[in-house]
GUKEDREN-263753 format. One line per 5 residues: number of its first residue (from 1); their letters; for each residue x, y, z of N, C-alpha, C. Coordinates in nm, 2 decimals. Example, Ala and Ser with C-alpha at 12.3 -4.5 7.8 and 13.67 -1.06 7.14 Angstrom:
<atoms>
1 = as = 1.32/-0.57/0.78/1.23/-0.45/0.78/1.32/-0.33/0.78; 1.28/-0.22/0.71/1.37/-0.11/0.71/1.29/0.00/0.79
</atoms>
This chain:
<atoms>
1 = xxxxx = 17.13/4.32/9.65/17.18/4.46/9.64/17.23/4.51/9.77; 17.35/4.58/9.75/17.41/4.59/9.87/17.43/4.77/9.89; 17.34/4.83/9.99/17.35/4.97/9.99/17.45/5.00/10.11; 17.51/5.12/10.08/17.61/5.17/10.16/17.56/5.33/10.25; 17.54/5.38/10.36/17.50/5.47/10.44/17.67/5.56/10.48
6 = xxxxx = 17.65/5.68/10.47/17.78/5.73/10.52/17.79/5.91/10.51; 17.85/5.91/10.60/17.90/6.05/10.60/17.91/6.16/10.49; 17.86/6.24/10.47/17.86/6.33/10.35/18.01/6.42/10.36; 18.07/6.45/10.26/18.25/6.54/10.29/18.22/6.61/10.17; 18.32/6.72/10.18/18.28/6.86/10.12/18.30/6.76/9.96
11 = xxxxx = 18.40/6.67/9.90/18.34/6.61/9.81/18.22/6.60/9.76; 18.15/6.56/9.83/18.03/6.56/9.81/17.89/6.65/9.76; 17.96/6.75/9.81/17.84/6.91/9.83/17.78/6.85/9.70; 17.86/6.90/9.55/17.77/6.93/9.42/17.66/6.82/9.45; 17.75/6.67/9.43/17.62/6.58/9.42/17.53/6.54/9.49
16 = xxxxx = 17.51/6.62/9.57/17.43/6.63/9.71/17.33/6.71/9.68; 17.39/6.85/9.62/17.27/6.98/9.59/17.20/6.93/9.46; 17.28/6.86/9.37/17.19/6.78/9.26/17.11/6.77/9.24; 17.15/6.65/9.40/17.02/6.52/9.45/16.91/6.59/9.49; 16.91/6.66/9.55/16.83/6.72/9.64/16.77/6.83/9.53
21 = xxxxx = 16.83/6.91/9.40/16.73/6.99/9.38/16.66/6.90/9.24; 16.68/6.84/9.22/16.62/6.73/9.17/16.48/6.68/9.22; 16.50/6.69/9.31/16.42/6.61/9.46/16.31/6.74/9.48; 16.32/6.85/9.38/16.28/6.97/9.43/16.30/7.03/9.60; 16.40/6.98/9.67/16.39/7.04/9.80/16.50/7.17/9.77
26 = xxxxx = 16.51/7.23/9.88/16.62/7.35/9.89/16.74/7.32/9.94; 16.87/7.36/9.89/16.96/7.34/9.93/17.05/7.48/10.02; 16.96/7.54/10.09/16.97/7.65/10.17/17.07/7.60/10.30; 17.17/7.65/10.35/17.24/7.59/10.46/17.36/7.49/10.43; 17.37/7.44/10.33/17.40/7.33/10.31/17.58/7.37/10.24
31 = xxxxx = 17.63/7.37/10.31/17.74/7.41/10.30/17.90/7.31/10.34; 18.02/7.34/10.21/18.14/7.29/10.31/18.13/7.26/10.51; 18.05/7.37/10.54/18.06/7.37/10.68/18.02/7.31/10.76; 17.86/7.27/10.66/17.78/7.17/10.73/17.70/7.05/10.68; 17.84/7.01/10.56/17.79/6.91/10.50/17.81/6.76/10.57
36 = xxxxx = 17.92/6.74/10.69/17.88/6.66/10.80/17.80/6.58/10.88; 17.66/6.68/10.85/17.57/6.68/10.91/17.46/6.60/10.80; 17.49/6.56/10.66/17.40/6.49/10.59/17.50/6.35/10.59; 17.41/6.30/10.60/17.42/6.11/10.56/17.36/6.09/10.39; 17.48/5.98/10.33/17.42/5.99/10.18/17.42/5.81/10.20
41 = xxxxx = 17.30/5.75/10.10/17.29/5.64/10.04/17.31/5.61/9.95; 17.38/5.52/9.91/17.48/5.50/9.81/17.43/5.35/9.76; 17.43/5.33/9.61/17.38/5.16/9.58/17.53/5.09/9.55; 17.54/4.99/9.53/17.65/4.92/9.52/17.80/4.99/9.39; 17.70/5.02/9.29/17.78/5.15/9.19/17.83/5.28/9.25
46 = xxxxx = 17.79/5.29/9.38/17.86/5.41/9.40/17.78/5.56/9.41; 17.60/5.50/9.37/17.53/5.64/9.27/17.42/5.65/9.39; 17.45/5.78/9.44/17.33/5.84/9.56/17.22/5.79/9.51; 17.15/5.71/9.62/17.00/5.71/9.65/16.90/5.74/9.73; 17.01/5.81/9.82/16.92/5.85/9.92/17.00/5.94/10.01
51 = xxxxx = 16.91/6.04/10.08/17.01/6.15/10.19/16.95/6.18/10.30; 16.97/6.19/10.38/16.91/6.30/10.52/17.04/6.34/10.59; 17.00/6.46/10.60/17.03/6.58/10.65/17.01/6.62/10.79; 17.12/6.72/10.87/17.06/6.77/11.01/17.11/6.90/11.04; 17.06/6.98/11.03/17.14/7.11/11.08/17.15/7.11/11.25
56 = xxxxx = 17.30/7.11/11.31/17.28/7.15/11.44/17.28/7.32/11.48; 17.20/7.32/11.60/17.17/7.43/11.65/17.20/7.42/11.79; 17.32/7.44/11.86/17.33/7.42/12.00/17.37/7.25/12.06; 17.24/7.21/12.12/17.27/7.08/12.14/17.14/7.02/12.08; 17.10/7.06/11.97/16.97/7.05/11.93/16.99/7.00/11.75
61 = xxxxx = 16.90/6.90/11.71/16.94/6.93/11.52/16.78/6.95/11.49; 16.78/6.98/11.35/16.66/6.96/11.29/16.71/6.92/11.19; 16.62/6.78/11.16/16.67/6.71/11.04/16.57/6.76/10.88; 16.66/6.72/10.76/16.62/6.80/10.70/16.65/6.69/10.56; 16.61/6.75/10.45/16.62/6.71/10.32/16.63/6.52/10.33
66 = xxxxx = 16.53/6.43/10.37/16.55/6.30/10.34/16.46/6.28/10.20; 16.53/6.21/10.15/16.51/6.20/9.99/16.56/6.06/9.96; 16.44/5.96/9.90/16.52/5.81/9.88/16.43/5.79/9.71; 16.52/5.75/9.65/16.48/5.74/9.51/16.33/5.62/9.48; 16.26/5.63/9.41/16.19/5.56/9.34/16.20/5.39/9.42
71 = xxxxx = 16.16/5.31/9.46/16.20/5.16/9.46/16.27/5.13/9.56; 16.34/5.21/9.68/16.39/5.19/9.77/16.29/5.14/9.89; 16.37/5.04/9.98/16.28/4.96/10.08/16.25/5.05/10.17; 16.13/5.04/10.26/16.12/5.14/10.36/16.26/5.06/10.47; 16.28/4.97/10.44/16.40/4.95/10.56/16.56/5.04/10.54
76 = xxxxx = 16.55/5.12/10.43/16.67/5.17/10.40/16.62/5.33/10.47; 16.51/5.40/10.47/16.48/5.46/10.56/16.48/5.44/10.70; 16.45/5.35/10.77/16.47/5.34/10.89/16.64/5.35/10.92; 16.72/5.24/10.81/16.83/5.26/10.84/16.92/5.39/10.80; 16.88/5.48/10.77/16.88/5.60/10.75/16.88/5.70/10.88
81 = xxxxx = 16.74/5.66/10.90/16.73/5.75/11.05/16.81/5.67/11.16; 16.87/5.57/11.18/16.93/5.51/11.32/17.00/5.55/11.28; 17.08/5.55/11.16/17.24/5.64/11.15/17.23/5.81/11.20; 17.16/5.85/11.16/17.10/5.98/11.19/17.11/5.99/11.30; 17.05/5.90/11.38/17.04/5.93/11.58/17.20/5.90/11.59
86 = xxxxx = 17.27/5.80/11.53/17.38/5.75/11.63/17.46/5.90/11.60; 17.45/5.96/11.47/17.54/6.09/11.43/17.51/6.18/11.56; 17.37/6.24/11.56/17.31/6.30/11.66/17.39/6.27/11.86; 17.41/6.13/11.85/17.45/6.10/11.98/17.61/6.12/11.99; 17.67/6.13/11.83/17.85/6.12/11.82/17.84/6.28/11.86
91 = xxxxx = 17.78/6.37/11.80/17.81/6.50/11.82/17.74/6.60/11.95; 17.68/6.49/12.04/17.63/6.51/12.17/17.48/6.63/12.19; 17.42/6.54/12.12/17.31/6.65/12.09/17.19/6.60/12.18; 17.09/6.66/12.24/16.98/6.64/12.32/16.88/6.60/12.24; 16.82/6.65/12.15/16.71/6.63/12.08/16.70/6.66/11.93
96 = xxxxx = 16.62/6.57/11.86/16.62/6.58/11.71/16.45/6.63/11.67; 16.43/6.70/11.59/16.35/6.79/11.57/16.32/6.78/11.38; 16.18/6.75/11.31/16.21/6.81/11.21/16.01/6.82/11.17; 15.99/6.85/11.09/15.90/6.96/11.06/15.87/6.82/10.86; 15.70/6.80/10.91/15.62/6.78/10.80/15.53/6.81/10.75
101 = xxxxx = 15.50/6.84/10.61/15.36/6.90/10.54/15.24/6.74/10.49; 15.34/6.62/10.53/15.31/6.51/10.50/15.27/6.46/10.58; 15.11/6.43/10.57/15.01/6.41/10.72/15.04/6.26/10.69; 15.09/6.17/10.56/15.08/6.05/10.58/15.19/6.02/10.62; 15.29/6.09/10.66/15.43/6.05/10.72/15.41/6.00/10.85
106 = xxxxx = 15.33/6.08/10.94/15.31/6.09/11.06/15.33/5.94/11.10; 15.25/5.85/11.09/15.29/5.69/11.14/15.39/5.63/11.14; 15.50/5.69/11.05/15.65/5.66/11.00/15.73/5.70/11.10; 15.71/5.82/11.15/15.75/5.92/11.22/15.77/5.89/11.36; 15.60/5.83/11.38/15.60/5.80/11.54/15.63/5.70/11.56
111 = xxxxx = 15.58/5.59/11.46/15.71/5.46/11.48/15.87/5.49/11.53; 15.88/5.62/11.48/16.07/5.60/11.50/16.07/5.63/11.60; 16.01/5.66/11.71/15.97/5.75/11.81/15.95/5.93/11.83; 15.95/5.94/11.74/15.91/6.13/11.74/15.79/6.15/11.81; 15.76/6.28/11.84/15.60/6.29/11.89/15.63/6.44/11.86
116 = xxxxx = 15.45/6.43/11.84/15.43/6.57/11.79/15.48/6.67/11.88; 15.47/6.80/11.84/15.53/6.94/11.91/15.43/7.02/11.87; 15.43/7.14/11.93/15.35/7.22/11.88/15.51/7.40/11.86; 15.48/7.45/11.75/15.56/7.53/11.68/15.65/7.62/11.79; 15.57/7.63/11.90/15.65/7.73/11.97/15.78/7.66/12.09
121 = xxxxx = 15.74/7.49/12.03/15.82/7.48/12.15/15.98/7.38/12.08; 15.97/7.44/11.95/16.09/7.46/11.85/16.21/7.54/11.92; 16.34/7.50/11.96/16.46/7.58/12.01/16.47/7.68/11.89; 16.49/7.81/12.05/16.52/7.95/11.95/16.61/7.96/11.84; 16.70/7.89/11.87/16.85/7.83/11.80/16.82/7.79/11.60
126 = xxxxx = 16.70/7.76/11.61/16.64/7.75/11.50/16.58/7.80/11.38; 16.57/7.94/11.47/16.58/8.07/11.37/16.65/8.14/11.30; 16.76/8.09/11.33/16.88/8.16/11.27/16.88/8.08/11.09; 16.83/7.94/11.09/16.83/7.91/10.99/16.75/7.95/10.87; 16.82/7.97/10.77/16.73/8.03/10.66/16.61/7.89/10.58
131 = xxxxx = 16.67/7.80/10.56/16.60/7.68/10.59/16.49/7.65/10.67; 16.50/7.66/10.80/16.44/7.67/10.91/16.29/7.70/10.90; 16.38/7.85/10.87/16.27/8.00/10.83/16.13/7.90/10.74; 16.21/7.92/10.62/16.13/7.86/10.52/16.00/7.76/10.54; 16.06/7.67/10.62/15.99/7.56/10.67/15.88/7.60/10.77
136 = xxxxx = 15.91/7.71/10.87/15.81/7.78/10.92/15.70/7.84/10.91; 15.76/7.87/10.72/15.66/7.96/10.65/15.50/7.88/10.60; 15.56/7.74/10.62/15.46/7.61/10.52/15.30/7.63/10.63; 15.22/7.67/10.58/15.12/7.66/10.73/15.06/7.55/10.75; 15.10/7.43/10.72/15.03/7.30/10.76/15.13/7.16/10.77
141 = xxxxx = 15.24/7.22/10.85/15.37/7.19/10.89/15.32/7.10/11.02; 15.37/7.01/11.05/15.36/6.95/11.17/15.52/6.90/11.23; 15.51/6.99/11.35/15.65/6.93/11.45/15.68/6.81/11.51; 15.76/6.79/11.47/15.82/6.65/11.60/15.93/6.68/11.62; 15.97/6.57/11.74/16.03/6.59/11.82/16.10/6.42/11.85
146 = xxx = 16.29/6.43/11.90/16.29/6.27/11.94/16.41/6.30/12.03; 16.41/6.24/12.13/16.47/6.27/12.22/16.62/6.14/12.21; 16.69/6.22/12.23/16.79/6.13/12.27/16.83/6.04/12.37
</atoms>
């Protein structure tokens, strides 16, 4: 099986908000303007299986909405997130940032190299997002952090 990783284009938006509300996540932010900023996984038919997301803020992102269907390898996540960083390094960004309720992620996480954060030391730049917000609101959220 041959999966394809790639840039999300305003094409894309509907099947993207779909995917994702399907996935029960929120499609807050996610706009013509900033659909750039999600990577979609595609299976050899052409048919989303997977997405992550990054809103930038400055020189900063926070990544957002990763979503891989049922039966996908954890290696299609990893290769998820290196595209992620190389996007993050094309649009000259310092640090990648994202926010979990999922204590069992955490090993996945630090593997990629993230490390934890503590809430306040989230760029201001991050407030602005309505998403963001949301995510703020979760009280058993854990930050990380991955530097470029």
């Amino acid at each position: 099986m041959q999966e394809l990783i790639r840039k999300a284009n305003s094409g894309d938006l509907h099947i993207l908000k779909e995917f994702l509300m399907r996935a029960n996540l929120g499609t807050e932010g996610l706009t013509e303007e900033t659909i750039d900023g999600f990577l979609m996984l595609e299976n050899e038919k052409g048919e989303l299986i997977g997405s992550l997301g990054m809103e930038v803020y400055e020189k900063y992102g926070m990544l957002r909405s990763l979503v891989v269907t049922t039966g996908q390898a954890e290696k299609d996540i990893f290769v998820l997130f290196d595209q992620m960083v190389q996007l993050a390094k094309e649009k000259g960004l310092k640090s990648l940032f994202l926010a979990t309720n999922k204590k069992g992620a955490l090993p996945f996480f630090h593997l990629m190299g993230f490390v934890n954060i503590e809430r306040e030391e989230l760029p201001e730049g991050f407030y602005h997002s309505e998403h963001i917000r949301q995510v703020l609101n979760v009280d058993n959220s854990v930050f990380l952090k991955f530097n470029l």
